[in-house]
Every structure is written in structure tokens, then in C-alpha cells.
DSSP file (Angstrom, degrees, kcal/mol; ACC not computed):
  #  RESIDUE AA STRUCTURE BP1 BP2  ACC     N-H-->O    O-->H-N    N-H-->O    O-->H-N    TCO  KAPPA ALPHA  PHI   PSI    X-CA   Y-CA   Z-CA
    1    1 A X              0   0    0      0, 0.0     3,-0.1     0, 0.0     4,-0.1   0.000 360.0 360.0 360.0 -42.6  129.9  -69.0 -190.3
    2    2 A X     >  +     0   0    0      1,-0.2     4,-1.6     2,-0.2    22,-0.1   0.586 360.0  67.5 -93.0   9.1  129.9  -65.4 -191.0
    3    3 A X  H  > S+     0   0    0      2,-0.2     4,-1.3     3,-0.2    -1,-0.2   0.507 107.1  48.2 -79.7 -19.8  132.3  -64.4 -188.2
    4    4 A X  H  4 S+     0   0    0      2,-0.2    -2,-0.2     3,-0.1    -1,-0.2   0.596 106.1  54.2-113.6  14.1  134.7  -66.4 -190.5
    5    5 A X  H >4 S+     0   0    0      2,-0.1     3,-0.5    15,-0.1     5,-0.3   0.735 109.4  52.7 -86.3 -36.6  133.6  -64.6 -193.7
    6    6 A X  H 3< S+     0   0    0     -4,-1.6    -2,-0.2     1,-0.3    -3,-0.2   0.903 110.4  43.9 -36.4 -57.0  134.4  -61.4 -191.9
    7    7 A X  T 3< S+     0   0    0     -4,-1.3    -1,-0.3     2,-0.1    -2,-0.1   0.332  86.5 110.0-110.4  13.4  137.6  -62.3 -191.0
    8    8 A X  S <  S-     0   0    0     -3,-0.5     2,-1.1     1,-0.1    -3,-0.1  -0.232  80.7-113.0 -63.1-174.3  138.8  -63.7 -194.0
    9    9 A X  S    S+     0   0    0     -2,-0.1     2,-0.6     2,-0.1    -1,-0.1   0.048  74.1 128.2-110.2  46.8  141.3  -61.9 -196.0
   10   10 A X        -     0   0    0     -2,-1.1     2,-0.7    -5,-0.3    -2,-0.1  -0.903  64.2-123.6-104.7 133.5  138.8  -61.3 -198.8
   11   11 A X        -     0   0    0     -2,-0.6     2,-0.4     3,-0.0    -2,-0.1  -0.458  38.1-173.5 -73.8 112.7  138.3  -58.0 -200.1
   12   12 A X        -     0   0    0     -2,-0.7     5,-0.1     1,-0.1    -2,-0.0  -0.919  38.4 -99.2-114.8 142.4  134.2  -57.0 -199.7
   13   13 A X     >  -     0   0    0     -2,-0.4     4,-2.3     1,-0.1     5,-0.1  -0.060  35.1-122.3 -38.5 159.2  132.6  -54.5 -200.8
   14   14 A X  H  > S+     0   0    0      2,-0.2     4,-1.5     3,-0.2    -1,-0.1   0.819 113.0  57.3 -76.0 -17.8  132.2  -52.0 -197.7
   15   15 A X  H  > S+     0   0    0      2,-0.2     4,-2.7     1,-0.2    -1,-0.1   0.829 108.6  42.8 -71.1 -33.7  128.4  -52.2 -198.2
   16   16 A X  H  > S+     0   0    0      2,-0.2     4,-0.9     1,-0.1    -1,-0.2   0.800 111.5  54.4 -94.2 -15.5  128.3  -55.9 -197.9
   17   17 A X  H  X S+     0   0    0     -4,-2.3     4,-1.6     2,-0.1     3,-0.3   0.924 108.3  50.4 -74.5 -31.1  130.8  -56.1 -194.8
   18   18 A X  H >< S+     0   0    0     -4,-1.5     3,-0.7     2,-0.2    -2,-0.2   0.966 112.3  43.6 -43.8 -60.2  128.7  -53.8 -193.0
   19   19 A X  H >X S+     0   0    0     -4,-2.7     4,-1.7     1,-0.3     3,-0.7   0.761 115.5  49.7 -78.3 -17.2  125.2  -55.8 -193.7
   20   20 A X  H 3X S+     0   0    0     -4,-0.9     4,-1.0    -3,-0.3    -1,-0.3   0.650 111.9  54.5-105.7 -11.0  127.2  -59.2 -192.9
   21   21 A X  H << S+     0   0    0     -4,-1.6    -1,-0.3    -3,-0.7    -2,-0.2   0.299 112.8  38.0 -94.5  31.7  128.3  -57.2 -189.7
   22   22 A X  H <> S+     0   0    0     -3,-0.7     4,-3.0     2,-0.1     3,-0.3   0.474 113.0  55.1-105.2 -65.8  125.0  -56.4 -188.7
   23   23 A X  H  X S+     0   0    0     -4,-1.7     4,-1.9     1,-0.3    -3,-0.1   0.892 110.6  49.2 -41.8 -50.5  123.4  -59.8 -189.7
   24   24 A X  H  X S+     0   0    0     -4,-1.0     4,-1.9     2,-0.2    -1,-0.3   0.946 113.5  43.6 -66.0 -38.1  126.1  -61.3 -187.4
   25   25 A X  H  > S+     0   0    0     -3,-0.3     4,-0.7     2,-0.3    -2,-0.2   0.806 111.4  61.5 -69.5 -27.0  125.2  -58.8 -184.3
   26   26 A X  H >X S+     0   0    0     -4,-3.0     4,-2.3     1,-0.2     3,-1.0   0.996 112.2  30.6 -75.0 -77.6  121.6  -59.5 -185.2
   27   27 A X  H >X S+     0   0    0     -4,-1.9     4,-1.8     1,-0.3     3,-0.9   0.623 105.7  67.4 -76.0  -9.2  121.8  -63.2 -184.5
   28   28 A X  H 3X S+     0   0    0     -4,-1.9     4,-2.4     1,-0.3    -1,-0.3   0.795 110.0  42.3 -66.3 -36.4  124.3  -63.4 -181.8
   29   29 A X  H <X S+     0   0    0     -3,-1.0     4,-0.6    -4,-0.7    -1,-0.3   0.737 112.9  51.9 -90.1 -13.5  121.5  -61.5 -179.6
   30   30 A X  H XX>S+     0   0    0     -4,-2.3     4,-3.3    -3,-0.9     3,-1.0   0.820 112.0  47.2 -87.7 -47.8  118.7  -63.7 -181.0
   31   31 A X  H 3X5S+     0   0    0     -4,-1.8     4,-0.7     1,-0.3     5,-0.2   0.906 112.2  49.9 -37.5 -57.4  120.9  -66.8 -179.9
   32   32 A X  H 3X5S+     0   0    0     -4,-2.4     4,-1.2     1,-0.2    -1,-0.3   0.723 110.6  53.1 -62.1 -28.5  121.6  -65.2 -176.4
   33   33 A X  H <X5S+     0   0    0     -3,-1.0     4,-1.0    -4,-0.6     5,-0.3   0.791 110.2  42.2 -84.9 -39.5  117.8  -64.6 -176.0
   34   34 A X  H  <5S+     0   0    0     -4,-3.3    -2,-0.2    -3,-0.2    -1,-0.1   0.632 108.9  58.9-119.0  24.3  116.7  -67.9 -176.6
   35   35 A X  H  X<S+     0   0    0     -4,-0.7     4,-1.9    -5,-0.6    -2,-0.2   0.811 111.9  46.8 -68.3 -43.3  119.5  -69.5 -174.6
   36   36 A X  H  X S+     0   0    0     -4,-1.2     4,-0.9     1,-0.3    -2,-0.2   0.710 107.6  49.2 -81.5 -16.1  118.1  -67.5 -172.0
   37   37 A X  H  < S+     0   0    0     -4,-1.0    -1,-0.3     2,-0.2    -2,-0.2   0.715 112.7  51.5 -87.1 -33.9  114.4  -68.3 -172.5
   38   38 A X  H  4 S+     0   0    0     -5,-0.3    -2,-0.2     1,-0.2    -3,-0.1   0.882 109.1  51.6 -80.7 -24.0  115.4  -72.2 -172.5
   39   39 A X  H  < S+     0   0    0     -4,-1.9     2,-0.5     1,-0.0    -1,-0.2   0.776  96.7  88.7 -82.9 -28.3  117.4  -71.6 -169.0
   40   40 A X  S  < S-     0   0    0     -4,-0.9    -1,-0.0    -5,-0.2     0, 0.0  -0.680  83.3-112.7 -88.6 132.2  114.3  -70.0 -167.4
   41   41 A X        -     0   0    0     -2,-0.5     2,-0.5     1,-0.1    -1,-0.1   0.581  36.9 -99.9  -4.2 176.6  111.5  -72.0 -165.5
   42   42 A X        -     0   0    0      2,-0.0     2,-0.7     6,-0.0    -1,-0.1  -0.964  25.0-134.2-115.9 142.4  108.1  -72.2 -166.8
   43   43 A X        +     0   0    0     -2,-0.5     2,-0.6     6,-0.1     5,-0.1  -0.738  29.4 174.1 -86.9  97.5  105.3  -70.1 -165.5
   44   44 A X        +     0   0    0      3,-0.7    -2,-0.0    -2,-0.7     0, 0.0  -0.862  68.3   6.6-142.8 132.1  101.6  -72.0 -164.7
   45   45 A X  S    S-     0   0    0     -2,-0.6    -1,-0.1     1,-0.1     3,-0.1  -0.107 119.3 -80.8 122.4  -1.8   98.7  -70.8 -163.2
   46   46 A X  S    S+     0   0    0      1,-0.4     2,-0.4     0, 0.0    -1,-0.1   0.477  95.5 128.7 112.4 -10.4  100.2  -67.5 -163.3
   47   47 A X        -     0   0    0      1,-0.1    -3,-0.7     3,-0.0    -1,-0.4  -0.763  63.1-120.3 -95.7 126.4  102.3  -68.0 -160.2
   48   48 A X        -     0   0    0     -2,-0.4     2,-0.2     1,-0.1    -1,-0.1   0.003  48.9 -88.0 -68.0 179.9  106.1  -67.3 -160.4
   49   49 A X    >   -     0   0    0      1,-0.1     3,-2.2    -6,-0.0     4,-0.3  -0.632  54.7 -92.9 -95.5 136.8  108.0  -70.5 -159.6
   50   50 A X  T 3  S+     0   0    0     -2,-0.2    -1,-0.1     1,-0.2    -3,-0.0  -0.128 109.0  27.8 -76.3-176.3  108.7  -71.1 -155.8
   51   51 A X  T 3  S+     0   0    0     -3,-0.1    -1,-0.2     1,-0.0    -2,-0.0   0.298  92.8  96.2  88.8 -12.9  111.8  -70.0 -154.3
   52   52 A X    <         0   0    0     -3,-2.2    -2,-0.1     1,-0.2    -1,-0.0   0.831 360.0 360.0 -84.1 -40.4  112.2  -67.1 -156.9
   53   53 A X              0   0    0     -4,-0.3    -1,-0.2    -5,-0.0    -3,-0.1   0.064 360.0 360.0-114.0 360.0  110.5  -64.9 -154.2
């Protein structure tokens, strides 16, 4: 949603395109991070998962 406030052809202040192009960089790396926690195994007893090794 805010990759397509960006790139409409509305004039924003430069202070509030900056923070809604931070805000976008922000969650695009929390998104990628807990794609990537949901793709890796689960850990128990403290022992990595076999085959990893």
C-alpha cells in the first residue's frame, strides 16, 4: 500500500516522502525476516535438526 502512495503522481511534502520511504524499507525487512523464521525448522532439546550438520 505505500509502494503505491510513493509512486503516485501526488505531490508530498519531501519530509513525508522520506518517512513513508523509510516506513516502507522498514517493513519490507521485517516481512523478509519473518518469512524466514517461518521457513526455518524448529529447535528442541537444544539439538540443531538432523541433517543440518
Amino acid at each position: 500500500m505505500l509502494q503505491l502512495v510513493l509512486a503516485a503522481p501526488v505531490k508530498l511534502p519531501e519530509k513525508v516522502g522520506n518517512v513513508l520511504k523509510y516506513l516502507t524499507l522498514g517493513l519490507g525487512i521485517m516481512e523478509t525476516v519473518l518469512d524466514d523464521a517461518k521457513s526455518q525448522p524448529e529447535v528442541k532439546d537444544g539439538k540443531p535438526p538432523s541433517g543440518l550438520i
